[in-house]
Residue, then its C-alpha position, 0 to 999 in steps of 0.5 A: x527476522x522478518x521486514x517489519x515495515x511499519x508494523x503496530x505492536x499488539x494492542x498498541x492504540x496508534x495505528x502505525x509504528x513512526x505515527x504521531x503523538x498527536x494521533x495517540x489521542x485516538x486510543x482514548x476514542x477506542x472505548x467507543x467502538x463496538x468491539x467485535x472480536x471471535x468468541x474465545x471458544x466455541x461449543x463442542x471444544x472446536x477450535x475459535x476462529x483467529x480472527x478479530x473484528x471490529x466495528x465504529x459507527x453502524x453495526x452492519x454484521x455479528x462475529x461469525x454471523x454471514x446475514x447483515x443485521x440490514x440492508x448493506x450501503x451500496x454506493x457507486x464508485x465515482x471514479x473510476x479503479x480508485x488506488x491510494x499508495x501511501x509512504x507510511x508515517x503519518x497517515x495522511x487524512x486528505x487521501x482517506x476522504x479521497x477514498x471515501x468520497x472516491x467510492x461514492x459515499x455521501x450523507x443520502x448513500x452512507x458506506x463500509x470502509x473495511x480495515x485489514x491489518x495482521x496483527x495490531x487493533x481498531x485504532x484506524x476506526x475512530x481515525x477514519x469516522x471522528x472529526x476530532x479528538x471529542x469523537x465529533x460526527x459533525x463538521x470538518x476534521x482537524x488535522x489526524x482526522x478523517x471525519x468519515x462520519x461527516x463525509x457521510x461514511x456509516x461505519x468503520x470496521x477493522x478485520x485483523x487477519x493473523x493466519x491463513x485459515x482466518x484468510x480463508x474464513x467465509x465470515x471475514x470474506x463476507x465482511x470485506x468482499x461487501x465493503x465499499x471501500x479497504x484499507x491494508x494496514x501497514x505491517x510485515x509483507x512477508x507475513x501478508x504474503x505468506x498467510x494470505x497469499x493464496x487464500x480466499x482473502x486473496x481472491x476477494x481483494x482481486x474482485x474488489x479490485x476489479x469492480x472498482x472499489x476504492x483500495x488502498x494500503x500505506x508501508x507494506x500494505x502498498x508493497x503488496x499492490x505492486x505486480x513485482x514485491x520485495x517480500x522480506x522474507x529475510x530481513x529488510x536490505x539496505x541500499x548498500x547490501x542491494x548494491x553491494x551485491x544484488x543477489x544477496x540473501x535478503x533480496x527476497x521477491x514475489x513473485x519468484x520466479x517473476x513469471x510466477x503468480x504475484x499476490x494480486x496478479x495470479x498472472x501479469x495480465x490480472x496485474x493492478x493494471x496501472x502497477x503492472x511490472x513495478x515495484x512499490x518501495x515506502x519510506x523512501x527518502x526517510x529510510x535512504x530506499x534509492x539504491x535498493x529501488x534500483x537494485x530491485x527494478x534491475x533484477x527485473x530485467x532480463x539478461x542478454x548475453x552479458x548484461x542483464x539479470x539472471x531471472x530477470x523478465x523484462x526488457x529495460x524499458x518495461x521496468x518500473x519503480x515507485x518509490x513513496x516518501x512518510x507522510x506521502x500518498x499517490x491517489x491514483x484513477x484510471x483505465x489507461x486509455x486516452x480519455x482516462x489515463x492512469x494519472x498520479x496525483x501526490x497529497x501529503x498533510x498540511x503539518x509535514x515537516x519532510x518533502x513528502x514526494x514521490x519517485x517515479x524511476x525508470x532505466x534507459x539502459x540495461x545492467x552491464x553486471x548483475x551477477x550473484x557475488x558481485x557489486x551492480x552497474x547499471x547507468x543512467x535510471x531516469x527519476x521523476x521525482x512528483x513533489x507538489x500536489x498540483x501537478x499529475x503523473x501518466x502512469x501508462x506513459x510514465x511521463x507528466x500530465x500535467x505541471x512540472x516534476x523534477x527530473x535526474x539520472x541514477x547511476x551504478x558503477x561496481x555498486x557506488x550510486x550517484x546523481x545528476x541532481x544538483x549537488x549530487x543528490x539522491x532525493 
């Protein structure tokens, strides 16, 4: 079976599976979004295009139709390579309004915020344009709002992209490549890989990327943002099969070998740059993810001698993890240099009832046993756990800007994990 990280049901209202009952209220909003989808058959007995659209607010393009019905928004960026990494869960309201006001959208500009998601509906659209359950326009958003539309945001617009021709669709890379600001939906990352990668749909999200459009994904859309992703392929593994055995079936990546072109970084150069040699690992704490984030960043380390990992590329200080909690997101800035380093900065809703952190993990030694069959050690993983929203992260130094973070040691030893956290802990 394939890792459903936080996939919606077809057809379900909410926009994630784990959302909120609060946020069930948007499924009555759905009936007021323009409803876009392909046409169901096409003249001549040709095959109907796969793909779904959907539009809340300003209707800007037709289905199938590449000539938008007027002028396209076209804001500058105010910030420079604008990314959002989110823990899944609860979407978290305060780094939507980040991203849109991120991508230069104001009342005077309005602005595109584009949607893609495999399967599932339009149930981010009315979320990211209302203010409230009244689908108010106007005046600040309650908590499991976005208020876009007050923001200044024109529309919301939803593509679900379920194969690979959809991917390769000219109409659906018209509708994203003009966007001001994409969301990747949280859902199944094998499926993302395997009928996108490669693609058209591909290529357009690295010019976005590159231009500077806000980007963002929550689950396994921000998986798929690393430069090294754990693909599920197999099934989803545990800390305790990872450990266990660090070469198991389930321990599935991309890229493989990770020399190989990675679904954003056709090579390590074109990574996102401030993600470069890192693994995103969501639903951290709530789905105890500690013990595979280790077992993953090892596999990246290349073997010398007797130690270190077969396949693996990276000496130990190059290999990096990030792992996000529910409710969590990482809005991060940046060109790495001295005047703006890539900085991380952690935003979670007001309503959150976990710690809602994120982990910034990094080894100081390599594996002394990483072989197929046997259980992992490898000592001292140094974890920076970034647990308030004041305080900012130095992605390129892998150190803190500013404030405090909590710091700790991980240890393997023949796959048994442990802390130098007060009382052990992992988290």
């Amino acid at each position: 079976m394939p890792n459903i990280e936080n996939q919606a049901a077809p057809f379900s209202p909410s926009r994630s599976s784990g959302i909120s009952l609060r946020q069930l209220a948007l499924s009555g909003l759905i009936t007021l979004a323009a409803l876009l989808s392909a046409p169901p058959s096409l003249a001549g007995g040709k095959t109907a295009p796969s793909y779904s659209y959907f539009v809340t607010g300003t209707r800007y393009f037709n289905p199938g139709n590449l000539t938008p019905l007027q002028p396209l928004p076209a804001p500058a960026p105010k910030l420079i390579n604008p990314l959002v990494l989110m823990g899944g869960g609860p979407d978290v309201d305060s780094a939507f309004r980040w991203m849109i006001q991120s991508a230069g959208i104001g009342p005077s500009t309005g602005g595109r915020f584009v949607v893609i998601r495999s399967v599932g509906t339009d149930a981010y659209d009315p979320y990211l344009m209302y203010s409230d359950a009244t689908g108010s326009t106007t005046g600040a958003a309650v908590d499991g709002y976005v208020g876009g539309a007050a923001l200044g945001l024109s529309a919301a617009e939803t593509l679900v992209i379920p194969d690979a021709a959809a991917a390769n669709d000219d109409f659906v890379n018209k509708v994203l490549a003009t966007a001001n600001s994409v969301w990747i939906a949280g859902g199944d990352q094998s499926s993302y890989l395997g009928k996108w990668k490669g693609s058209k749909l591909q290529t357009t999200l690295k010019a976005l990327i590159a231009r500077g459009v806000p980007i963002g994904g929550t689950s396994a859309g921000a998986n798929v943002l690393g430069q090294f992703i754990y693909s599920g392929q197999n099934g989803s593994v545990t800390s305790d099969k990872a450990l266990s055995n660090p070469y198991n079936r389930e321990m599935t990546f991309d890229p493989q070998p990770f020399t190989a072109s990675s679904f954003l970084a056709p090579t390590a150069a074109q990574a996102i740059p401030a993600l470069g040699n890192t693994f995103v690992d969501p639903h951290f704490d709530a789905r105890d993810r500690m013990g595979r984030l280790v077992a993953f960043v090892s596999r990246s380390i290349a073997a010398n001698g007797s130690q270190g990992c077969s396949g693996g590329v990276l000496n130990y200080s190059q290999g990096r993890g990030i792992g996000v909690g529910v409710e969590t997101a990482l809005l991060i800035q940046g060109d790495g240099s001295a005047s703006h380093p890539w900085t991380g900065q952690r935003v979670s809703n007001p309503s959150t009832t976990t710690l809602s952190a994120v982990y910034f993990l990094s080894p100081l030694t390599t594996p002394t046993q990483c072989l197929s069959g046997k259980t992992l050690t490898i000592q001292n993983l140094r974890v920076q756990r970034l647990s308030d929203s004041n305080s900012q992260f130095n992605l390129g130094t892998w150190q803190p800007l500013s404030g405090v973070l909590s710091n700790y040691d991980v240890s393997v030893n023949a796959g048994i994990i442990t802390s130098s956290a007060a009382g052990g802990s992992l988290y």
